[in-house]
C-alpha positions as CSV (number, residue, x, y, z in Angstrom):
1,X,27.6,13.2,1.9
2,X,27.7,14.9,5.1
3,X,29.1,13.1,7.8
4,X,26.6,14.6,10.2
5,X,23.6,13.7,8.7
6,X,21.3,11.6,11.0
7,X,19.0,9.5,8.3
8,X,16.0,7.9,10.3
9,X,13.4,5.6,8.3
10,X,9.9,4.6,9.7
11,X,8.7,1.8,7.0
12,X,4.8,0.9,8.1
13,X,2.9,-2.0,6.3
14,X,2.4,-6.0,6.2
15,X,4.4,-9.2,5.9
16,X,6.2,-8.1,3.2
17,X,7.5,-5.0,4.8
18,X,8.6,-7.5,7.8
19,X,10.5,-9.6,5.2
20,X,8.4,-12.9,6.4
21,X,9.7,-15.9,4.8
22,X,13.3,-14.5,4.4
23,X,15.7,-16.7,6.0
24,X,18.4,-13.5,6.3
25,X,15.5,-11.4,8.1
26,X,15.9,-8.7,6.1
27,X,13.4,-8.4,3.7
28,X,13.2,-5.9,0.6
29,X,13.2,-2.3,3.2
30,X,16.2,-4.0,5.3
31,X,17.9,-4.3,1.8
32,X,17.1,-0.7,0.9
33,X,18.4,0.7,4.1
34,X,21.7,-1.4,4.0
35,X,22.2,0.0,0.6
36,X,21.9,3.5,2.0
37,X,24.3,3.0,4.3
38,X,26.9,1.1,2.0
39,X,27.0,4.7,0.4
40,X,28.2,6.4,3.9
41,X,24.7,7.7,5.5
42,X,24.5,6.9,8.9
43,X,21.2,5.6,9.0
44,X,18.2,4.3,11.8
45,X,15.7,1.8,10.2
46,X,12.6,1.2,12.0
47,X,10.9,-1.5,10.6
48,X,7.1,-1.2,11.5
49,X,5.6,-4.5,9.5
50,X,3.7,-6.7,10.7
51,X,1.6,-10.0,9.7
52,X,-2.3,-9.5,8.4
53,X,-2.0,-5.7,8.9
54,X,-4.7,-3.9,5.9
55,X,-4.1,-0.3,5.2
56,X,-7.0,0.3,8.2
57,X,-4.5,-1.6,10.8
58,X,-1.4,0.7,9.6
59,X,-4.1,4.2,9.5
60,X,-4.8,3.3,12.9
61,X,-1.2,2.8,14.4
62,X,1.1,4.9,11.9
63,X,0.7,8.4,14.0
64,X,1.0,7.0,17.3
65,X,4.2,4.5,16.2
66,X,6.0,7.2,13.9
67,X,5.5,9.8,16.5
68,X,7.1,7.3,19.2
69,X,10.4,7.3,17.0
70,X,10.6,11.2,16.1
71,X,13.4,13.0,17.0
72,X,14.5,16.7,16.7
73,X,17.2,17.8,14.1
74,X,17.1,14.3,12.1
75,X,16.3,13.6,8.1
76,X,13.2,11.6,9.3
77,X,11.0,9.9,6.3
78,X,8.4,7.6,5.6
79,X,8.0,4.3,3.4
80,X,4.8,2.9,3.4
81,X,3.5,-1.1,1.5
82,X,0.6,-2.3,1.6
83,X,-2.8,-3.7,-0.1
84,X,-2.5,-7.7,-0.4
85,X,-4.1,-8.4,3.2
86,X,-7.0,-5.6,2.1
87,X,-7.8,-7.9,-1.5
88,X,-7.7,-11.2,0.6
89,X,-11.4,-12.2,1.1
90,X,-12.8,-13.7,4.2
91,X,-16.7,-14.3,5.0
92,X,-17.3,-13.6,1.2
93,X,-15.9,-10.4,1.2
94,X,-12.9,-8.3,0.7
95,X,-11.3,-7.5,4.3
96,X,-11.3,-3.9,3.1
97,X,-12.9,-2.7,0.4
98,X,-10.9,-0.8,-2.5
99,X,-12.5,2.4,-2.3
100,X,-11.5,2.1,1.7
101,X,-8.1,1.4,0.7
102,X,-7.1,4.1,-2.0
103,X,-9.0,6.7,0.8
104,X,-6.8,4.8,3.7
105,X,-3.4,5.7,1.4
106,X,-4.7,9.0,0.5
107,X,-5.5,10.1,4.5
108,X,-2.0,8.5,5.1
109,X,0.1,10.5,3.0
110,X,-1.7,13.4,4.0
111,X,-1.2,13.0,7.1
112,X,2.5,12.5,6.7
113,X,2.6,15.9,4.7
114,X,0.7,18.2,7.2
115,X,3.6,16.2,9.9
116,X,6.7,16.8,7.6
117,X,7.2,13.2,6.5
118,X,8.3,12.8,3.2
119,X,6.9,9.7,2.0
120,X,8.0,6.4,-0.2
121,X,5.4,4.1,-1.5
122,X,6.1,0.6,-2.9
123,X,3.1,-1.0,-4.6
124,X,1.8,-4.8,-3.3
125,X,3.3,-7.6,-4.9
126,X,1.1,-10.3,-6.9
127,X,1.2,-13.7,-4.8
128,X,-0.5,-17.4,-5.9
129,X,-3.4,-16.6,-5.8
130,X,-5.2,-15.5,-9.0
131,X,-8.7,-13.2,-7.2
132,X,-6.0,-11.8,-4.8
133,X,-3.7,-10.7,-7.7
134,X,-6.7,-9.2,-10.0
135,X,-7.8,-6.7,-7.0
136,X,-3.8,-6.2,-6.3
137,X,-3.4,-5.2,-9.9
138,X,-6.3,-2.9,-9.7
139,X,-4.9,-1.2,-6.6
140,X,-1.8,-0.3,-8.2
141,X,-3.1,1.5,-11.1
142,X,-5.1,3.9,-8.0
143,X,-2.0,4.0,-6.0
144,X,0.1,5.3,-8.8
145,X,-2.6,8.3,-9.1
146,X,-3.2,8.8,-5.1
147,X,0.8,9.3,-4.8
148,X,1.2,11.5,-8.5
149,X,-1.1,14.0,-7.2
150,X,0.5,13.7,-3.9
151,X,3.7,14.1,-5.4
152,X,4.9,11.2,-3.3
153,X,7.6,8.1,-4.8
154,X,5.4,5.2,-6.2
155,X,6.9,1.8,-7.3
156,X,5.0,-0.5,-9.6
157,X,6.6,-4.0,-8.1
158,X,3.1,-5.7,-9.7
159,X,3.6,-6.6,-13.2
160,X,7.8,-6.8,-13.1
161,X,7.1,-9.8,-10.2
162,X,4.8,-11.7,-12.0
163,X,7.0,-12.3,-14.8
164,X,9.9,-12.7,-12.5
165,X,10.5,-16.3,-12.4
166,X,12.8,-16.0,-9.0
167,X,9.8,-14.3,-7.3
168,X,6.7,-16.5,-8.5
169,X,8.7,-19.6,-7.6
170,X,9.6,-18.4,-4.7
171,X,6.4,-17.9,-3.5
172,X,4.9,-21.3,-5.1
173,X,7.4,-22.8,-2.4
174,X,6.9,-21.3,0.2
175,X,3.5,-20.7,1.8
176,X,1.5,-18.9,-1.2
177,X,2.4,-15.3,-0.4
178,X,6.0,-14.7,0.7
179,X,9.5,-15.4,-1.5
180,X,12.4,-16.4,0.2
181,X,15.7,-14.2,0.2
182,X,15.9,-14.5,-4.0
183,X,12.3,-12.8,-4.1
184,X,12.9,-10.0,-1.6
185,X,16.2,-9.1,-3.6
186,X,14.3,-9.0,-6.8
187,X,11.5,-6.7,-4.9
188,X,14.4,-4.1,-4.0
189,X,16.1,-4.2,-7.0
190,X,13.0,-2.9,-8.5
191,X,12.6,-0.2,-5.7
192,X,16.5,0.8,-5.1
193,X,16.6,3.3,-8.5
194,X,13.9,5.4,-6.8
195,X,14.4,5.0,-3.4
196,X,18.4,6.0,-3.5
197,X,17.4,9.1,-5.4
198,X,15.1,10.1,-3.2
199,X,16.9,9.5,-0.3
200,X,19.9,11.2,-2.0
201,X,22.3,8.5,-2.0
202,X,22.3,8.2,-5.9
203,X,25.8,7.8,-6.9
């Protein structure tokens, strides 16, 4: 690997992307990036999650907060999560819909193309809450199609955490939605195959 390869990582998204409930505040992207640089990258992670966001709240930011963190000459990239807050209802209704959502992704990962931002998307993870997971579960399935024809990364976290027994009891225990430090390793475990390939750090 070359030592002068300058590695910068914009990851945009929700509470899970921000690693909420993880005592080590690191979360599932802070434990793909430290793997990244365990293999000699020199790396930047800019961790962009925050608490509630929808796919509308990260479309609305992601141009104005990636552009913000650009820099010329780097190996800049893009990892995107999302699509629990969007399936959550409130006032009888989803917050987004999920024809808004798999068009939010798809203007997303556009966007990143026409900007020269490869992209990385890792699928929503099921939480405790049945209605919630159905319309998470359905979101995957589109997701995997948006990013095929995209030709973007997608991993399918959905159906692996629900029989994951770490994961779902980590979540039971905490507040509903987020594992502890067990969970978030079990979420990058499932991502690092890809995500070190694509990043070229595969040994």
């Amino acid at each position: 690997m070359s030592s002068t390869r300058d590695l910068r990582v914009v990851a945009l998204g929700d509470s899970f992307v921000a690693g909420v409930g993880d005592p080590d505040c690191r979360g599932w992207f802070g434990r793909l990036m430290a793997a990244v640089g365990r293999r000699g990258v020199p790396t930047t992670a800019y961790n962009l999650g925050i608490r509630r966001n929808t796919s509308s709240d990260v479309l609305a930011r992601w141009e104005r907060e990636t552009g913000a963190r650009r820099a010329p000459g780097c190996d800049e990239r893009l990892v995107l999560s999302f699509g629990v807050n969007d399936g959550v209802e409130e006032d009888g209704r989803c917050r987004v819909e999920p024809d808004v959502t798999v068009a939010n992704l798809t203007r997303l990962l556009a966007g990143a193309g026409a900007a020269g931002l490869p992209a990385f998307v890792v699928g929503p993870p099921p939480i405790a809450d049945a209605a919630v997971n159905r319309r998470v579960r359905d979101l995957t399935a589109r997701f995997h199609g948006v990013c095929d024809a995209a030709g973007v990364p997608f991993v399918d976290v959905f159906d692996a955490l629900s029989a994951d027994e770490v994961w779902t009891t980590g979540v039971r225990d905490g507040d509903g939605a987020h594992p502890g430090a067990d969970g978030y390793d079990r979420l990058a475990r499932l991502a690092m195959p890809a995500w070190l390939s694509w990043i070229g750090a595969a040994r």
